[in-house]
C-alpha positions as CSV (number, residue, x, y, z in Angstrom):
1,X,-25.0,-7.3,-18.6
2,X,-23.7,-6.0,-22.0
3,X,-24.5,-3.1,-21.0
4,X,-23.2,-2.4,-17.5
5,X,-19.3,-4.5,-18.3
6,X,-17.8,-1.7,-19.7
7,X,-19.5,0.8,-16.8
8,X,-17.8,-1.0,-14.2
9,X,-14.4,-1.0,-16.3
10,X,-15.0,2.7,-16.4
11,X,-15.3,2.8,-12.6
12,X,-12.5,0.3,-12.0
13,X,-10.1,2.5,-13.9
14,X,-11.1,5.3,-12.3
15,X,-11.0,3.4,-8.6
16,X,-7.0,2.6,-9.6
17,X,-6.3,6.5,-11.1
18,X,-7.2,7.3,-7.9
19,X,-5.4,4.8,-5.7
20,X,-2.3,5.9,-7.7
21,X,-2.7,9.7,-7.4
22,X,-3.0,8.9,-3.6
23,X,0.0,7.0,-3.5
24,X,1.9,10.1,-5.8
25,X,0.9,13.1,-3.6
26,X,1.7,13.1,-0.1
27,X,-0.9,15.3,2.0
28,X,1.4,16.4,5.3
29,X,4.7,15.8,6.4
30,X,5.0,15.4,9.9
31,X,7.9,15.3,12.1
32,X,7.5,13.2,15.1
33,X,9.9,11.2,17.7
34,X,9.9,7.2,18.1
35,X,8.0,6.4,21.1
36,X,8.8,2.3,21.0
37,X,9.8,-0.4,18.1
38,X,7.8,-3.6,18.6
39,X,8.5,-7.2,16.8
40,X,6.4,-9.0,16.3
41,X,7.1,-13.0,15.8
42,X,4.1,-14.6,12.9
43,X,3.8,-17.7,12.7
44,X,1.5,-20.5,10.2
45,X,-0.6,-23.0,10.7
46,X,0.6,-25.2,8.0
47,X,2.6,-28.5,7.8
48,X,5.9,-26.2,7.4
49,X,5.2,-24.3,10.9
50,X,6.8,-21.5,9.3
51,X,7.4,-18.2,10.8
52,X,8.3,-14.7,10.2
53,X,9.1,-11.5,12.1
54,X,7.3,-8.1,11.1
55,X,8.9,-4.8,12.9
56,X,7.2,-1.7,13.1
57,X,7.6,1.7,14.5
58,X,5.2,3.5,17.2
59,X,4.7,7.5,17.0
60,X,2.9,9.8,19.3
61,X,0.3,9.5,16.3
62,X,1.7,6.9,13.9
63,X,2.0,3.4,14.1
64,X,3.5,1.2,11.0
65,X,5.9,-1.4,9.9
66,X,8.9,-0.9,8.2
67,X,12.0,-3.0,6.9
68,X,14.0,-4.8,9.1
69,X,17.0,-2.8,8.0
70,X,15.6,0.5,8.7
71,X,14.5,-0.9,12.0
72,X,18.0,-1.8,13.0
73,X,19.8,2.0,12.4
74,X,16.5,4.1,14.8
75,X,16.9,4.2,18.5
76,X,13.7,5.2,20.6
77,X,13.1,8.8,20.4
78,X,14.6,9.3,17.3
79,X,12.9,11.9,15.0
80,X,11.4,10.7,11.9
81,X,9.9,12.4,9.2
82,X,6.5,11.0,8.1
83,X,4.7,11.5,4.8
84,X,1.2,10.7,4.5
85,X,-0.7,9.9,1.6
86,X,-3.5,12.7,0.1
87,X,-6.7,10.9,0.2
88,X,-6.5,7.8,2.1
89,X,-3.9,9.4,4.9
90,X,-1.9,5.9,4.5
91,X,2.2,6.5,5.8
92,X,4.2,6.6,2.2
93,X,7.5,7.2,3.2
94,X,9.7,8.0,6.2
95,X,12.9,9.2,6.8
96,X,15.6,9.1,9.9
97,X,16.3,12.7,10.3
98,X,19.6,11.6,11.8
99,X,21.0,9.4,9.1
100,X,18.6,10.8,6.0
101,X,17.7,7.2,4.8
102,X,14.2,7.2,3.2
103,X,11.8,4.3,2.9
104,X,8.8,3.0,1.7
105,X,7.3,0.0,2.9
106,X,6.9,-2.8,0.6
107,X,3.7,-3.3,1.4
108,X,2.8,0.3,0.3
109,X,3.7,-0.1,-3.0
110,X,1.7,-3.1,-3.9
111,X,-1.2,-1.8,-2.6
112,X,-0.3,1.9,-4.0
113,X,1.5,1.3,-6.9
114,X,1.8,-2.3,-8.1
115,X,-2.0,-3.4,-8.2
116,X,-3.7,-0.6,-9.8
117,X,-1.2,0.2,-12.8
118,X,-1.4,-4.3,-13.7
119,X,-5.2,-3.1,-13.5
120,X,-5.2,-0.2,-15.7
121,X,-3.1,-2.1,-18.2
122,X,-5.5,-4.6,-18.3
123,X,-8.7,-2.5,-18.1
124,X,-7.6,-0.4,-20.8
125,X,-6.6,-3.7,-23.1
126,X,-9.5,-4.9,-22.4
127,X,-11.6,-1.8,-23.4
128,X,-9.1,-1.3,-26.7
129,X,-9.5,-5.4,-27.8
130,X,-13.0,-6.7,-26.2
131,X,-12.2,-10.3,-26.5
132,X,-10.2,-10.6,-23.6
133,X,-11.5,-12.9,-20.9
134,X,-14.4,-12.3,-19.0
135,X,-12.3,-14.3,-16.1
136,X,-9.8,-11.8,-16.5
137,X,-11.1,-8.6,-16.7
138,X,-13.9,-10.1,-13.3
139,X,-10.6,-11.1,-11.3
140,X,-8.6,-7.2,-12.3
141,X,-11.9,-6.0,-10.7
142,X,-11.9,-8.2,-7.7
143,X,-8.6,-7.1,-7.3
144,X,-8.9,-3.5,-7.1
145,X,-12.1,-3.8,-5.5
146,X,-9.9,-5.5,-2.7
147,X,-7.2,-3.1,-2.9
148,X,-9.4,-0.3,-2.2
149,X,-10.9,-2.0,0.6
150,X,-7.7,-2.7,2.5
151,X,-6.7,0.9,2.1
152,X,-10.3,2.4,3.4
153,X,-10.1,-0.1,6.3
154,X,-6.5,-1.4,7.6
């Protein structure tokens, strides 16, 4: 087990260099026009019976969330330009071609950005001073392991 620890670093590094060049480069830009905005009301199942409401934005081709802020300012058929990511064709950014405002989803950059640079940090620690823990370096792995898997199949 020695052996194959520092292999799978190796491959976890390699799995977050590559979620981040995905989330860098954008592949196309599309323009296309807003056929409908849905919200949609989310509620728990917890004592608190807490809620939220998620807004997203349906293309001819696209459908994703955005802020509630950028929801408010489009009107249906507005244009928007979309930019999709390189290798896992994820929506990075859009912009109202009307007003110019640009936005990335929240979401987007945790799973883009966030998670796999707090994994290289701690992959590459870990490699530089070996007695980090085992727990730590497993759950960093989990981690991007689960990162990559929401990408490939949300």
């Amino acid at each position: 087990m020695k052996k194959i620890a520092p292999i799978l670093d190796y491959i976890c590094i390699l799995l977050a260099v590559i979620i981040l060049v995905d989330f860098a480069i954008s592949k196309t830009t599309v323009i296309e026009r807003i056929t409908s905005k849905q919200i949609l009301n989310q509620s728990y199942n917890n004592a608190g019976g807490n809620s939220h409401l998620s807004f997203s934005i349906v293309t001819e081709n696209n459908h994703f969330n955005c802020s509630e802020s950028f929801f408010n300012i489009l009107e249906d058929e507005t244009l928007i330009n979309i930019n999709r990511s390189l290798i896992f064709n994820k929506v990075n950014s859009y912009k109202n071609t009307n007003t110019n405002q640009k936005e990335t989803y929240s979401l987007r950059y945790t799973t883009g950005l966030f998670i796999p640079i707090i994994v290289l940090i701690l992959l590459i620690l870990s490699l530089a001073k070996p007695n980090i823990s085992d727990i730590l370096k497993f759950i960093t792995k989990v981690v991007i392991v689960a990162d990559l898997a929401y990408l490939i199949f949300s």
